[in-house]
N, C-alpha and C positions, 0 to 999 in steps of 0.2 A: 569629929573630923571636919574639917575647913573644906567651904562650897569651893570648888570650881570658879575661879571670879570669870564672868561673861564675858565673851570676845567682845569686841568694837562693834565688831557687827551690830548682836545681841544687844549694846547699851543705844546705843543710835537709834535702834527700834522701839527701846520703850522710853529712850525721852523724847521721844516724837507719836507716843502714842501709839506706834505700830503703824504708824504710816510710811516712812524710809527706811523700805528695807532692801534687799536686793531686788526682789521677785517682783517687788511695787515699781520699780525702776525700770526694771525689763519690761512689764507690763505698759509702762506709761513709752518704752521708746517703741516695743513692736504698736501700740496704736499708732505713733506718726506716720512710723513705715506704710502701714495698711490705710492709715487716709491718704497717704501720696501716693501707693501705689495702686489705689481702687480705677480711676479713671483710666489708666497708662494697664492695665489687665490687657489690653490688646498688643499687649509689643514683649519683646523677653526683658526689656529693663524693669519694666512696672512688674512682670510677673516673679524675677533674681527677687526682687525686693519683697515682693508680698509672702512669700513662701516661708524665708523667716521669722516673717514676719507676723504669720498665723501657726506657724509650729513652736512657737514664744509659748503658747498655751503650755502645751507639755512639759516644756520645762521649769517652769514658773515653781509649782507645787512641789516639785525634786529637788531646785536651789532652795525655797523656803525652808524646808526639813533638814537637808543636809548641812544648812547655817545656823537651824537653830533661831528664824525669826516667821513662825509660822503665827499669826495673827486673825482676831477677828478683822482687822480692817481690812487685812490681803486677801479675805474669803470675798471679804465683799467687792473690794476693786476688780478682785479676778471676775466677777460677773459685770462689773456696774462699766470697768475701763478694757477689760480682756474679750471673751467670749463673743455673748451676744453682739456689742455695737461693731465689734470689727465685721462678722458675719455677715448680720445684715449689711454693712457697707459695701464689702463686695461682694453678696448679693445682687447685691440694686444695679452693679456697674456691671456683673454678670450678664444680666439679662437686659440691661440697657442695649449694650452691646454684643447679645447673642454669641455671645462666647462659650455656651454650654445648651445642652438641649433644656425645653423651659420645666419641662416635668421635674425633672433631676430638680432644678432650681427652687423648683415649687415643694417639692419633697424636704429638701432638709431646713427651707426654710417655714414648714409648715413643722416640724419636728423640733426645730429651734423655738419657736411660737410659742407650741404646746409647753415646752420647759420653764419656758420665763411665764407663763400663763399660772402654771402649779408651784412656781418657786413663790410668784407673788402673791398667791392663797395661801400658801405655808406662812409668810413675812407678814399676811396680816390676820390672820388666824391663832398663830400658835404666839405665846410672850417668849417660847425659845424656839426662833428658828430653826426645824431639823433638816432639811434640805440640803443637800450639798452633795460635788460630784465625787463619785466615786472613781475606781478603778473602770467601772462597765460604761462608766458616762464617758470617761476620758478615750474611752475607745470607740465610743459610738461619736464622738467629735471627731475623732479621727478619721475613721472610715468614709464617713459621711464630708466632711472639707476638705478630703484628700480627694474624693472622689470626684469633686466639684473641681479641685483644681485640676487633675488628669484631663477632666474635655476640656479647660479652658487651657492646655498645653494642646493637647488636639487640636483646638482650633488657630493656635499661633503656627503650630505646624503643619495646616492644612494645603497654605500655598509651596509649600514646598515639599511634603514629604505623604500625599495623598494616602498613601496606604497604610503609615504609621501614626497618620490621623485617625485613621478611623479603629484600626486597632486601639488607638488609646480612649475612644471616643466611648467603648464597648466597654472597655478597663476601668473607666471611669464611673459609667450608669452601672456597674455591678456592684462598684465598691460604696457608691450612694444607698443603691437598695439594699445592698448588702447588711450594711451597715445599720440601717434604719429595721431592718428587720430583725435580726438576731442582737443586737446591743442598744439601740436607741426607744422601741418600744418595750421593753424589758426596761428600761430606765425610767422612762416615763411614768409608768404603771409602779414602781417603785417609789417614785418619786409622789405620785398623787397619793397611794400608803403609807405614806411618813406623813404628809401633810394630815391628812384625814386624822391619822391615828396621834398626831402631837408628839410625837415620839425624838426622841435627840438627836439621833443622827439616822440619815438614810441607807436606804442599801441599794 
């Protein structure tokens, strides 16, 4: 029985090595978004922009699968162009401009650290990288960036809507520690388990 001949998609991907693919594309347009919208986090235009622009994460690995061009280069861009550098960038502009409580800040970016800290023990340790995000990781990214972005809407809504700042303000350092508790240390510790043990893939 005759293969299935590859979409366009599919061929695009591997005569480029697995570098143009959808997900690689999405990846590389939510970074612009989130360097232009890192500084402007204090106004609703810079934050319209970054919100997409950091929930690019999620979807990235769902379009990869569902096209059919899931690659080791997209594993890697989703760390090297996705995650981490967006994070810490608005991080930095986070706490430049005190747009979230610093703890909060210091929290997921202390949790984010730890990850890229054990991913790069795994990358030089093991000849096959086993690290990679799971289901529990993608959720502890969530809770935890979501959480961070909730105070920095609190605080764009602070001059005007005092009381549903601070609601959100509360909404937001629950869903940080939240998060960092129940899915992101659970990840971690998974993640330093895979490294250790050279194993193929994590949990």
């Amino acid at each position: 029985m005759a293969e299935t001949p590859a979409s366009a998609l599919q061929r695009v991907a591997a005569a480029t090595g697995g570098v143009v693919t959808p997900a690689n594309l999405l990846d590389v347009v939510a970074l612009v978004g989130a360097w232009w919208a890192g500084p402007r986090l204090g106004t609703w235009k810079g934050y319209a922009v970054a919100a997409p622009s950091y929930f690019a994460d999620l979807a990235d690995g769902m379009i990869a699968r569902r096209t059919g061009t899931v690659t080791r280069v997209g594993e890697i861009m989703d760390h090297v162009v996705g995650d981490k550098p967006k994070l810490f960038w608005g991080a930095w502009h986070i706490w430049r401009l005190r747009l979230a409580d610093r703890p909060v800040i210091a929290t997921v970016a202390a949790y984010n650290v730890a990850n890229a800290v054990v991913t790069g023990y795994d990358l030089l340790r093991n000849a096959e990288p086993g690290v990679f995000p799971d289901q529990r990781a993608k959720w502890a990214m969530m809770t935890t960036a979501t959480g961070l972005g909730i105070q920095v809407a609190a605080a764009n809504a602070a001059r005007t809507h005092p009381r549903l700042a601070r609601v959100l303000r509360a909404c937001g350092a629950i869903s940080t520690y939240g998060g960092v508790a129940v899915f992101g240390i659970p990840t971690t510790v998974g993640y330093w388990k895979t490294a250790r043990n050279g194993r193929k893939r994590g949990g």
